[in-house]
TITORMAR-812492 format. One record per residue (C-alpha): residue in three letters; z, x, y. Coordinates in steps of 0.25 Angstrom, whole numbers. Layout:
REM residues N
@res = ALA | z = Z | x = X | y = Y
...
This chain:
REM residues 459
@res = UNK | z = 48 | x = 107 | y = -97
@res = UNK | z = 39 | x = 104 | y = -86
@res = UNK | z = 36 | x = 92 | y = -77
@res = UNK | z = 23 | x = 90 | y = -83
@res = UNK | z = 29 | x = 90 | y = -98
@res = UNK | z = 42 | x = 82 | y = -94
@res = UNK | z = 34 | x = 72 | y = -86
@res = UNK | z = 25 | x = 68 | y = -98
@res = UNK | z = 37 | x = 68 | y = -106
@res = UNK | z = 43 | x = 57 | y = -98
@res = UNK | z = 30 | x = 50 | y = -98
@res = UNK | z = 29 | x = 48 | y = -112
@res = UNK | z = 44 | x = 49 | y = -116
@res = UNK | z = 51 | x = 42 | y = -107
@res = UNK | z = 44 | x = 29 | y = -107
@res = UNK | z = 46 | x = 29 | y = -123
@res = UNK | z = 60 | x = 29 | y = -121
@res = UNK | z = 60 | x = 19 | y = -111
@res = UNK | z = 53 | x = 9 | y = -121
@res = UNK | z = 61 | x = 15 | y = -133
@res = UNK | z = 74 | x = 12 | y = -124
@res = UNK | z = 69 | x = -3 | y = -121
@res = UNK | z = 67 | x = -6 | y = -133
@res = UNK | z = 80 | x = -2 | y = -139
@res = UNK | z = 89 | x = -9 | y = -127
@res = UNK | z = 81 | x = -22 | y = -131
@res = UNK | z = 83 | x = -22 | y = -146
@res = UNK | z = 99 | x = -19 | y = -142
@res = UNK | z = 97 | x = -30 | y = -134
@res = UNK | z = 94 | x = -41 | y = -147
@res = UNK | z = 108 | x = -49 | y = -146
@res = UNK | z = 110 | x = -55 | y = -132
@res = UNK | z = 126 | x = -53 | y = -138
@res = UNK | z = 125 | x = -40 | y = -139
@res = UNK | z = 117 | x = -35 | y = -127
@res = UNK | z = 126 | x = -42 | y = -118
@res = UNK | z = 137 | x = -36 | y = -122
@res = UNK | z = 129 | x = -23 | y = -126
@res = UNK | z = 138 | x = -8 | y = -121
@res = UNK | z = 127 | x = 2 | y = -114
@res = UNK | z = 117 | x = 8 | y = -124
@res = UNK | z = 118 | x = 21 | y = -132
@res = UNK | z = 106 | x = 29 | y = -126
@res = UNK | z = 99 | x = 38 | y = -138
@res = UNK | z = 89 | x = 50 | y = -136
@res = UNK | z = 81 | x = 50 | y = -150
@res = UNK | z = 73 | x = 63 | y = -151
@res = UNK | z = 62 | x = 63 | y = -159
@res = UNK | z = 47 | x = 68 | y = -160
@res = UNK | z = 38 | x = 58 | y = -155
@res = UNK | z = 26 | x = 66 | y = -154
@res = UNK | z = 19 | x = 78 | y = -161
@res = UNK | z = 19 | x = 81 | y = -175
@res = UNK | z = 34 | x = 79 | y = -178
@res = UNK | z = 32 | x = 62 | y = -175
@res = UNK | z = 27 | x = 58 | y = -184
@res = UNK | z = 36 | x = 62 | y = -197
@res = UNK | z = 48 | x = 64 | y = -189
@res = UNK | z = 49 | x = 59 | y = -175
@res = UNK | z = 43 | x = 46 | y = -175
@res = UNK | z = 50 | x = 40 | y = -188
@res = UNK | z = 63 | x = 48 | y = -181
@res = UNK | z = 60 | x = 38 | y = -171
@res = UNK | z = 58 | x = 25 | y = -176
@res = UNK | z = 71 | x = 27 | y = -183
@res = UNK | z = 79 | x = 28 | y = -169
@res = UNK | z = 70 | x = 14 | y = -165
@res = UNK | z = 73 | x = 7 | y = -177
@res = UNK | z = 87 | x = 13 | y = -178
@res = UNK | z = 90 | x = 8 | y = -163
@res = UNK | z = 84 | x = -5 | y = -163
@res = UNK | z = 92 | x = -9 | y = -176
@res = UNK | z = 104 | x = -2 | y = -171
@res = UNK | z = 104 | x = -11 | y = -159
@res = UNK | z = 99 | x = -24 | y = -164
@res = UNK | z = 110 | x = -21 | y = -175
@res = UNK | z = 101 | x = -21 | y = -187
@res = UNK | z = 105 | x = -9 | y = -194
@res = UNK | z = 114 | x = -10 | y = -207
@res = UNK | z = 129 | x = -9 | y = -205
@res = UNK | z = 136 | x = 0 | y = -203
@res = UNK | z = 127 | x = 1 | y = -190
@res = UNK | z = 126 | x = -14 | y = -188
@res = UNK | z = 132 | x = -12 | y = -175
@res = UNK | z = 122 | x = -15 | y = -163
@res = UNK | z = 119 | x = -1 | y = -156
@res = UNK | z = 130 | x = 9 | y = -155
@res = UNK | z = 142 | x = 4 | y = -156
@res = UNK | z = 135 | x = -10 | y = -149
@res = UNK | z = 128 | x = -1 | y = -138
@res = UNK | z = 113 | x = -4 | y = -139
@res = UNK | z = 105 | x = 11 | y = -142
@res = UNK | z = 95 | x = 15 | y = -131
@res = UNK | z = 85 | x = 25 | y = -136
@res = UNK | z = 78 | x = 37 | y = -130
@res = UNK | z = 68 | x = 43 | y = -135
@res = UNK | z = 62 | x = 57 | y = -134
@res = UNK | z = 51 | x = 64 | y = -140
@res = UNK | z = 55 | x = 77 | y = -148
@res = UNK | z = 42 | x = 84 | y = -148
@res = UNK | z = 40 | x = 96 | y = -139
@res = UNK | z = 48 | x = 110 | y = -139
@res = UNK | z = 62 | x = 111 | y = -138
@res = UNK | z = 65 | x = 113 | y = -125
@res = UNK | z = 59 | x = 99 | y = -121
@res = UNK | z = 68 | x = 93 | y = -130
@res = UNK | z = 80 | x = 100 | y = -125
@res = UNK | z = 74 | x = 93 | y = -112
@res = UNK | z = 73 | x = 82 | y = -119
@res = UNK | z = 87 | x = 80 | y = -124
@res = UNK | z = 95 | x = 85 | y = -109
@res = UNK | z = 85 | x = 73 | y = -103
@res = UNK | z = 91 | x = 63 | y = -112
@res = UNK | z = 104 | x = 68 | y = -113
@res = UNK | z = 106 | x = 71 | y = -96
@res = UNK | z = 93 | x = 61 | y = -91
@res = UNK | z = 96 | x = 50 | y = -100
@res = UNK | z = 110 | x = 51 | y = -104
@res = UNK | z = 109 | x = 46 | y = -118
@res = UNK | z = 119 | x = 45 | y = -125
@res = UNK | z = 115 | x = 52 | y = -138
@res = UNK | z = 103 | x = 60 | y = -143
@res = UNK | z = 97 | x = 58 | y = -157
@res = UNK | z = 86 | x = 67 | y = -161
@res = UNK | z = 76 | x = 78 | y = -166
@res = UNK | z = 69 | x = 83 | y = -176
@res = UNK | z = 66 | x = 96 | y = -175
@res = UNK | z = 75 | x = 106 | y = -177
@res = UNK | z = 73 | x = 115 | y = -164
@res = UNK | z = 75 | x = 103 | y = -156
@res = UNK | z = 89 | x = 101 | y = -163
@res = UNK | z = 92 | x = 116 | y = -162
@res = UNK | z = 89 | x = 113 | y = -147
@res = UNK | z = 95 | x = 102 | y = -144
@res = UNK | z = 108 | x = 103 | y = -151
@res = UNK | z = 116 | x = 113 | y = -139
@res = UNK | z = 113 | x = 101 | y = -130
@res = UNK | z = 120 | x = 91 | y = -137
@res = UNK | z = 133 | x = 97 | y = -135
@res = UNK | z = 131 | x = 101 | y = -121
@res = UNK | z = 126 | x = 89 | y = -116
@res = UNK | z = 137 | x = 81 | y = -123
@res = UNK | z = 129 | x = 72 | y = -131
@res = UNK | z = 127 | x = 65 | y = -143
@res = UNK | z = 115 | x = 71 | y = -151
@res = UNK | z = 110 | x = 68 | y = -166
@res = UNK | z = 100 | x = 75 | y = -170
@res = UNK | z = 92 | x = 67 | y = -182
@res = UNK | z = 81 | x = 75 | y = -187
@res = UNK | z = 82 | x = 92 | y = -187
@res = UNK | z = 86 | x = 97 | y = -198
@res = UNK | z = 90 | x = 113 | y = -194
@res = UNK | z = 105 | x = 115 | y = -201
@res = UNK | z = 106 | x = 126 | y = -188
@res = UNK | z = 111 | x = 114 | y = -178
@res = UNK | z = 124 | x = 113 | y = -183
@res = UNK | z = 126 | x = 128 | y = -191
@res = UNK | z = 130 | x = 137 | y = -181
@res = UNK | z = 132 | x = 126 | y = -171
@res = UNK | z = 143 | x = 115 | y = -169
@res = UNK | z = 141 | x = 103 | y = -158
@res = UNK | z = 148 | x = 92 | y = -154
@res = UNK | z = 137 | x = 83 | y = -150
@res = UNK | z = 126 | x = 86 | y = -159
@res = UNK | z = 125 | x = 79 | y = -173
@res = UNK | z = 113 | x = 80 | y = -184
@res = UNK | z = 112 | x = 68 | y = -192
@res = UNK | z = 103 | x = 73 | y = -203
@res = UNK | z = 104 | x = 85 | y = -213
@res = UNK | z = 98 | x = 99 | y = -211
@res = UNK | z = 87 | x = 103 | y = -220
@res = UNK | z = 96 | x = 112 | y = -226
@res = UNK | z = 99 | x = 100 | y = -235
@res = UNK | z = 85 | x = 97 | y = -235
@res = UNK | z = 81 | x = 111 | y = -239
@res = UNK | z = 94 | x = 111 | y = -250
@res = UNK | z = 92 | x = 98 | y = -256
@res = UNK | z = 75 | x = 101 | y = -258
@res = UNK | z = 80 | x = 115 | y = -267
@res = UNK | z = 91 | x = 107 | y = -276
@res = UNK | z = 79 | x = 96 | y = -278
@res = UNK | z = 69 | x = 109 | y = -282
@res = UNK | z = 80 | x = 117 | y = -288
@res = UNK | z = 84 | x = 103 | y = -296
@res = UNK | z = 69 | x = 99 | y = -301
@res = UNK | z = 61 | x = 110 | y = -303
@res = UNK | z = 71 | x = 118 | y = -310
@res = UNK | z = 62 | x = 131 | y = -314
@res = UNK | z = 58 | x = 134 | y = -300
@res = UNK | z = 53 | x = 149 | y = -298
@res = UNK | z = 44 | x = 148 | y = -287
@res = UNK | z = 46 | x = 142 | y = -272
@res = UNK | z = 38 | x = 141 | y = -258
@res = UNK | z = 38 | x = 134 | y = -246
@res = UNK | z = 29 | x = 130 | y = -235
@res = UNK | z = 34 | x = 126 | y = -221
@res = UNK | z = 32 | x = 126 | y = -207
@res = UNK | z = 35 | x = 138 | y = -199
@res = UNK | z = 47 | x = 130 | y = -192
@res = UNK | z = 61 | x = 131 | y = -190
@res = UNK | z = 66 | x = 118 | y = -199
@res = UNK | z = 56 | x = 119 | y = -210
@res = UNK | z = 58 | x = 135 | y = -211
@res = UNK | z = 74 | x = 132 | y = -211
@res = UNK | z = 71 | x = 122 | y = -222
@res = UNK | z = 62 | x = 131 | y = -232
@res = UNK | z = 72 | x = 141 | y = -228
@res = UNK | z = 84 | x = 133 | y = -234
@res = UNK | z = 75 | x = 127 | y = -246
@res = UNK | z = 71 | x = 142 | y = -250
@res = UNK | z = 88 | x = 146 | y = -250
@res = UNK | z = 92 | x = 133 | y = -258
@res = UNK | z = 81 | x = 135 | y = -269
@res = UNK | z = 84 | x = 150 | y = -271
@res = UNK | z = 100 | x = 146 | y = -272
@res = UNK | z = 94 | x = 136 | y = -281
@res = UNK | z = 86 | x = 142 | y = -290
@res = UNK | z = 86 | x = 158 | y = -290
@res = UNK | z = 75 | x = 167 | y = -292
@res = UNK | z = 67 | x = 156 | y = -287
@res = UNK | z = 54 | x = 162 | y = -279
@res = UNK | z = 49 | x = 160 | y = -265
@res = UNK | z = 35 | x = 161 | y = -262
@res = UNK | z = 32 | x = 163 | y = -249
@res = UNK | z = 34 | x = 152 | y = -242
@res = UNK | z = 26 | x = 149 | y = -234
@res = UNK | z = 25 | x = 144 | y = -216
@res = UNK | z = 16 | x = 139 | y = -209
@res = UNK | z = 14 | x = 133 | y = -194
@res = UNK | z = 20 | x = 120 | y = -191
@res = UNK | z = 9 | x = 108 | y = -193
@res = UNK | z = -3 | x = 120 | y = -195
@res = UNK | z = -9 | x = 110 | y = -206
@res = UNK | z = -14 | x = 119 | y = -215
@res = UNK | z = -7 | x = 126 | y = -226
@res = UNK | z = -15 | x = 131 | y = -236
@res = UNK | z = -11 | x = 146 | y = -236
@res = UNK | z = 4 | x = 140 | y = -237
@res = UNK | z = -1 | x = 132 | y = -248
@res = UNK | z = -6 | x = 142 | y = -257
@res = UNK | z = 4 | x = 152 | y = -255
@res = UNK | z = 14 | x = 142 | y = -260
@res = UNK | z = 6 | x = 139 | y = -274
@res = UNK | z = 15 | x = 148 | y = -282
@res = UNK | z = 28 | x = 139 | y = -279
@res = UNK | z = 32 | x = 129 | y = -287
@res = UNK | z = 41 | x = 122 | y = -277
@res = UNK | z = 36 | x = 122 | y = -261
@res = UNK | z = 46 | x = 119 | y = -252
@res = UNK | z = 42 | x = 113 | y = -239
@res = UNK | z = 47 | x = 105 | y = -225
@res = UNK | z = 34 | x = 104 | y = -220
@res = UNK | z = 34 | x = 88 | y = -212
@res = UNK | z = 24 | x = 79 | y = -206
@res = UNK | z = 8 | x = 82 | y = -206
@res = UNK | z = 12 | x = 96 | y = -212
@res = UNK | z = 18 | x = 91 | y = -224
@res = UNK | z = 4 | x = 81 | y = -226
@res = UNK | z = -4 | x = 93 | y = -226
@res = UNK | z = 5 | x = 103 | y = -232
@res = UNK | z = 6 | x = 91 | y = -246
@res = UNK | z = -11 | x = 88 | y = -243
@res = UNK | z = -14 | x = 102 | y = -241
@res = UNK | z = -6 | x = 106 | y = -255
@res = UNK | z = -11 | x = 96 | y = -263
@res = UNK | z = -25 | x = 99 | y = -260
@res = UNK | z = -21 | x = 115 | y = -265
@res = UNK | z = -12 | x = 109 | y = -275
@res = UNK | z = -1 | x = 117 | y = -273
@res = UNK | z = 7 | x = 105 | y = -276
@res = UNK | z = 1 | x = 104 | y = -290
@res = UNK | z = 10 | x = 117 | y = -294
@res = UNK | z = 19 | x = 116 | y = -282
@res = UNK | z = 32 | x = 106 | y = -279
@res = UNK | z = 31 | x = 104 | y = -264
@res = UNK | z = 45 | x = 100 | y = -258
@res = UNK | z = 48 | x = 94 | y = -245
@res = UNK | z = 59 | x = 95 | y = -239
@res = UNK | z = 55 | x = 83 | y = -228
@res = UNK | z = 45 | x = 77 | y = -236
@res = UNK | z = 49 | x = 62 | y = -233
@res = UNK | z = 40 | x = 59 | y = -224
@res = UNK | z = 30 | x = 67 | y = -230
@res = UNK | z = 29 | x = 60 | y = -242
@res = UNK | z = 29 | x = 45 | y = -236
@res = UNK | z = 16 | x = 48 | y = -228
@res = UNK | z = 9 | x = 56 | y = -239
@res = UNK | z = 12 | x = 47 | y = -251
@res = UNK | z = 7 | x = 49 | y = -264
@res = UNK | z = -1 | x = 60 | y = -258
@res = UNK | z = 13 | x = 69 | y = -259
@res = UNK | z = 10 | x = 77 | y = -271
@res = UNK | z = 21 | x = 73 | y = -284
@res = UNK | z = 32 | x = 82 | y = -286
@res = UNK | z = 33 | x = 85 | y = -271
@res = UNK | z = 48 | x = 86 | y = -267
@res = UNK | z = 53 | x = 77 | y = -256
@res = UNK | z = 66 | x = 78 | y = -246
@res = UNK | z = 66 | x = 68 | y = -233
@res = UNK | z = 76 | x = 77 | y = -226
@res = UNK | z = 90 | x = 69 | y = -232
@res = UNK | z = 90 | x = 55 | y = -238
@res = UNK | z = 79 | x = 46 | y = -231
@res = UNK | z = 68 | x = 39 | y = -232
@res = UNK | z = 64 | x = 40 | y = -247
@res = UNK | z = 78 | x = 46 | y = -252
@res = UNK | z = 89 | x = 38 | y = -243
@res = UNK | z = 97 | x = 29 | y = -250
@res = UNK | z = 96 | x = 13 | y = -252
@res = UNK | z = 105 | x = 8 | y = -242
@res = UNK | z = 106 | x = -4 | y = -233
@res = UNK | z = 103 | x = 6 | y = -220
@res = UNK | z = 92 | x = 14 | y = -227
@res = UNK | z = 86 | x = 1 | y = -232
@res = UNK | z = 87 | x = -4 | y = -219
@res = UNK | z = 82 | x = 7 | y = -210
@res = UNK | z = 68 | x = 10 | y = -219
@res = UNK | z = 67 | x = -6 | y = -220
@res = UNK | z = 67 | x = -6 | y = -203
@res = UNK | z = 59 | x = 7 | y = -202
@res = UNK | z = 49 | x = 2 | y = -212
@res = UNK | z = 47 | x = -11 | y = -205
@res = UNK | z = 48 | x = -5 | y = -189
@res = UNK | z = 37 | x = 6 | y = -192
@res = UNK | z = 31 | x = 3 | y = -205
@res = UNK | z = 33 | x = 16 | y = -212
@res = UNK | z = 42 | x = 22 | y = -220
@res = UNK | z = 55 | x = 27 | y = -213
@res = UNK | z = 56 | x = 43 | y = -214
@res = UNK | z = 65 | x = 53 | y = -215
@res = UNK | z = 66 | x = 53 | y = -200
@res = UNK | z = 68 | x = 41 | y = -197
@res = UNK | z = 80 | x = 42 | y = -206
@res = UNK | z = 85 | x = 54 | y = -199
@res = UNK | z = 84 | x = 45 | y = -187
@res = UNK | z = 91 | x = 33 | y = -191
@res = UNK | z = 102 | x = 42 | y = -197
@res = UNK | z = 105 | x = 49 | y = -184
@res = UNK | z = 105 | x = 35 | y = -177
@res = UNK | z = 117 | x = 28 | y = -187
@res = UNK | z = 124 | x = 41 | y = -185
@res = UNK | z = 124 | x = 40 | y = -170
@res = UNK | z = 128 | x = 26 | y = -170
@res = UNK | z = 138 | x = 29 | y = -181
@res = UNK | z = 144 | x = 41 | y = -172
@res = UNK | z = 144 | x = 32 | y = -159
@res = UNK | z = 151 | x = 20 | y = -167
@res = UNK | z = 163 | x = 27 | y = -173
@res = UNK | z = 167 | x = 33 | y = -159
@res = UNK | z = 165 | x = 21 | y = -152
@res = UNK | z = 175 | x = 14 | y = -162
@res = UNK | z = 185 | x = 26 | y = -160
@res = UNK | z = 182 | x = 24 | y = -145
@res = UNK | z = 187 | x = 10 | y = -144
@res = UNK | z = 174 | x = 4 | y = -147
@res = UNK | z = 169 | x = 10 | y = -134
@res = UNK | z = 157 | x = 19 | y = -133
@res = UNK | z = 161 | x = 33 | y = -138
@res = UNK | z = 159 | x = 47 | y = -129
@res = UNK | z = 151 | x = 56 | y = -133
@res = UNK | z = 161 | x = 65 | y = -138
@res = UNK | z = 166 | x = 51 | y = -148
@res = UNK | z = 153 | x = 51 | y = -152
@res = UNK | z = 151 | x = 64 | y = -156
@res = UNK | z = 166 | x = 64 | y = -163
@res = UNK | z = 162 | x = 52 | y = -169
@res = UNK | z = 149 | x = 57 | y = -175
@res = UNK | z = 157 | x = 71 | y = -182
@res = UNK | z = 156 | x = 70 | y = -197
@res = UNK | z = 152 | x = 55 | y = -197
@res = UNK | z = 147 | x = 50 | y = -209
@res = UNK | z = 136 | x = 38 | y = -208
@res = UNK | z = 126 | x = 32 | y = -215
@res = UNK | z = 111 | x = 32 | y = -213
@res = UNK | z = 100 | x = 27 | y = -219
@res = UNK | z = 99 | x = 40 | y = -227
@res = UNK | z = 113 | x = 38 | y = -232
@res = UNK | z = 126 | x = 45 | y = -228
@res = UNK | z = 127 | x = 54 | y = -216
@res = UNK | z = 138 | x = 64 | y = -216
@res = UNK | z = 139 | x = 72 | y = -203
@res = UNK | z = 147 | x = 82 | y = -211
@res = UNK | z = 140 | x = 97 | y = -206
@res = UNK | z = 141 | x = 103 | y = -193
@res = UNK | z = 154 | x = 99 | y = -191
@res = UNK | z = 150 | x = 84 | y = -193
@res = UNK | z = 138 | x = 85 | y = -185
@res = UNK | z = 127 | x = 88 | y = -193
@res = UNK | z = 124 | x = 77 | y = -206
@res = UNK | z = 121 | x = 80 | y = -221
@res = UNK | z = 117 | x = 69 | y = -231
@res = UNK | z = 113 | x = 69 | y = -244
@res = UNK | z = 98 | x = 72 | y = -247
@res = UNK | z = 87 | x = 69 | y = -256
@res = UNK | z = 72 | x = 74 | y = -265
@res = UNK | z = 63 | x = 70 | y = -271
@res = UNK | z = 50 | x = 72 | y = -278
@res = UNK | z = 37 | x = 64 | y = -276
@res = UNK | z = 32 | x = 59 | y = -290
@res = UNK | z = 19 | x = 49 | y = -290
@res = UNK | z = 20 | x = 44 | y = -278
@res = UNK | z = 37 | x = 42 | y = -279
@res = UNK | z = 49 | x = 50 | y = -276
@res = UNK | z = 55 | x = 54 | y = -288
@res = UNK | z = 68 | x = 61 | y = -291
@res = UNK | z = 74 | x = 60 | y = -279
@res = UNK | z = 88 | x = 66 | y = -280
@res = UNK | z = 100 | x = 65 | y = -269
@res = UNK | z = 109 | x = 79 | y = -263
@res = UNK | z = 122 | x = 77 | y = -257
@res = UNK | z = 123 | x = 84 | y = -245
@res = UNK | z = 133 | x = 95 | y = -250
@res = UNK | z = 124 | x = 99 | y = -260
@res = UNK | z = 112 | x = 102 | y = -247
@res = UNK | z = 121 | x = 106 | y = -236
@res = UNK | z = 131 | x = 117 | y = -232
@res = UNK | z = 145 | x = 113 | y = -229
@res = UNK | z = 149 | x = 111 | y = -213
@res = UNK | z = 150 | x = 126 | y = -206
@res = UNK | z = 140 | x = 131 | y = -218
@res = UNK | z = 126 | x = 138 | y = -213
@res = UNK | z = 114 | x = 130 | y = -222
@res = UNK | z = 109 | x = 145 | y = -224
@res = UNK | z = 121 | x = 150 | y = -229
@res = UNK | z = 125 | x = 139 | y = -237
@res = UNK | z = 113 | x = 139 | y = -246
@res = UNK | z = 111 | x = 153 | y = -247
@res = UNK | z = 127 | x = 155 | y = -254
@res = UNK | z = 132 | x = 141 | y = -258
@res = UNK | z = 120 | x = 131 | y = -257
@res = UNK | z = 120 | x = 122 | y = -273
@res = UNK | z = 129 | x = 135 | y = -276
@res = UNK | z = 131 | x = 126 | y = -291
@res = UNK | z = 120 | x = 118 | y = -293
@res = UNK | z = 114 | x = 121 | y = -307
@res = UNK | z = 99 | x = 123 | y = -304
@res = UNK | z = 89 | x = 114 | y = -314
@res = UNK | z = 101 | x = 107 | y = -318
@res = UNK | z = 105 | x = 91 | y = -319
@res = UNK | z = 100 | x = 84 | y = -305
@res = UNK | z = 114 | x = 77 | y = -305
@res = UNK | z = 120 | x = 90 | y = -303
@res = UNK | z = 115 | x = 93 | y = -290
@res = UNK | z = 111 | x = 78 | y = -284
@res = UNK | z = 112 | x = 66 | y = -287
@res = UNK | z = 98 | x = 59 | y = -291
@res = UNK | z = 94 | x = 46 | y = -284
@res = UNK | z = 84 | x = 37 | y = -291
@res = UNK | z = 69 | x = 40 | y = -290
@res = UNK | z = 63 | x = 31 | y = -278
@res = UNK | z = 49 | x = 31 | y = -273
@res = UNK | z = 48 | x = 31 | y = -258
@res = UNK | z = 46 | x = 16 | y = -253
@res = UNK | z = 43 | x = 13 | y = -268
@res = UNK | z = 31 | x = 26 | y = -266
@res = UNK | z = 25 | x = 32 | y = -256
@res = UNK | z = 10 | x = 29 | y = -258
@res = UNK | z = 3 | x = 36 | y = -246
@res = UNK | z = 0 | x = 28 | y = -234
């Protein structure tokens, strides 16, 4: 990186955290009790993009979560069993950086807050290269590193690590669950296509949807699915050439996603055609009732619209709501998720340590095959020899302005057993019994229809 390049950053950067930093210490500060007593804080690194076109849907609501989630923790505002102030009572101190740029600046990025910084943990990224990038570093730096957002299964197939954990699913479950919910509801289904970006994740995710539907339903057609460049904006040829299908698959997101739904309605392709999306969330929450009835709609696991009604859930979208003024997404879940289980981790090796703060190694002991709740529900570190999460996930369709027959997967029915390739897995053994256009019951369990924040009329 060059002087010029690292000089900026450091101007724009660094005076973020700094303020970010300020502003955590004071709200650990609250009770005069407390803060007198109070142990050394527990220094986070929180990637996420803060800038360029991956902000807005996924780095900015990423990182209102972290605020919100490490104010509260520290003020000891969020429900039990996270009551406790901080870590373990140790105020948190977050730094943030900006995940925007190649990969190389944030394999920069992560040896300045590991080495320069010294913090204690790291928590981030979106992207998946980033994640494939930073993942070595984790073990040979010896520190602590959660990453909240990526969705690649590669990290922990092929791999082990003894500091690295992932939090959230992989898209395989994304992918998996989206064909049962096809497979389930459109039971005559002959003809398939796809449009997504010419990317790693999104081609890995048509790449698993296009295996799990064939396993599902067999003889069923392909028609050429179709790429295009990441955020081009127009997708007219894609569009016509998908006409044919009765179902089109895509993980498209953010201002891609808007003009791929405006761009279909207009050519009403989606007259004959059921688009499904894979990351739709927060799709469907900015565009309202401009989503066209019968799309199909995932949020990457259970949040935002699908998550549960729990005291946690109802807690964090009540704080994030009133905080920002918009509907968490699935993100900011993400986020919050990955936070509870660092602070969950830390907590149950302090308590095996004496009720001192835990090692890094403790830590990282601590964290294998933990099970926690977040406010998507239960988290069960259970793959990648208890680093890598699964939860149950959840689809529904978009009906008049509602989300409509929203049905639940366990996570055994979406994803491989631990020391299993995704590949591999749904290729010979993926829904192996599952009867196609049988009973719903058979293969999920339905949850009652529920609009999103009563509907989602658009904004």
């Amino acid at each position: 990186m060059s002087t010029h390049i690292r000089s900026s950053l450091r101007r724009t950067v660094r005076p973020a955290l700094c303020a970010i930093s300020l502003a955590a210490a004071s709200a650990a500060a609250g009770s005069g009790a407390w803060a007198a007593q109070e142990p050394p804080p527990v220094t986070m690194g929180v990637v996420t993009f803060l800038s360029g076109p991956s902000a807005e849907p996924f780095g900015v609501p990423a990182r209102n979560a972290a605020e919100l989630m490490i104010r509260a923790l520290n003020a000891g505002e969020v429900p039990a069993p996270y009551d406790a102030r901080g870590f373990g009572g140790a105020p948190i101190v977050m730094k943030l950086v900006d995940e925007a740029g190649a990969t190389e600046r944030q394999v920069d990025e992560y040896r300045k807050l590991v080495e320069d910084d010294d913090v204690d943990m790291v928590v981030g990224y979106v992207s998946s290269a980033n994640c494939m990038a930073v993942a070595p570093l984790a073990d040979e730096l010896k520190r602590l590193t959660v990453l909240f957002g990526c969705g690649t299964p590669r990290i922990f197939e092929g791999a082990s690590y003894r500091y690295l954990f992932r939090t959230g699913a992989t898209t395989t479950m994304d992918s998996t669950a989206a064909a049962l919910y096809v497979a389930e509801t459109k039971p005559s289904l002959k003809k398939v296509s796809g449009i997504n970006p010419d990317y790693a994740w999104d081609q890995g995710s048509w790449s698993a949807f296009e295996a799990a539907i064939k396993r599902l339903v067999p003889g069923v057609q392909i028609i050429r699915p179709q790429t295009y460049e990441l955020l081009v904006g127009e997708y007219a040829p894609e569009l016509s050439i998908a006409r044919g299908a009765e179902v089109v698959h895509s993980s498209v997101w953010g201002s891609d996603a808007e003009a791929l739904i405006e761009q279909g309605i207009s050519r009403e392709l989606f007259r004959r055609s059921t688009l499904v999306m894979t990351a739709g969330g927060p799709t469907i929450t900015r565009l309202g009732t401009r989503v066209p009835d019968g799309t199909i709609v995932g949020a990457r696991g259970p949040f935002a619209m699908f998550a549960p009604d729990t005291g946690l859930h109802r807690w964090f979208h009540d704080a994030y709501r009133k905080r920002y003024l918009v509907e968490p997404s699935y993100p900011a879940y993400k986020m919050a998720q990955a936070i509870l289980g660092v602070k969950s981790a830390w907590e149950k090796a302090q308590a095996a340590n004496g009720h001192t703060r835990p090692s890094q190694e403790q830590t990282a002991t601590a964290f294998e095959h933990l099970s926690f709740e977040g406010p998507g529900g239960r988290v069960d570190m259970s793959r990648g020899k208890g680093h890598q999460a699964v939860q149950d996930t959840a689809y529904g369709t978009v009906r008049r302005g509602q989300l409509v027959d929203v049905r639940r997967y366990p996570a055994a029915l979406t994803t491989p057993p631990d020391g299993v390739g995704s590949e591999e897995w749904i290729r010979t053994r993926f829904a192996a019994t599952s009867p196609r256009g049988g009973d719903p019951e058979s293969l999920a369990t339905a949850i009652p229809n529920r609009g999103l924040a009563t509907s989602f009329s658009a904004r």
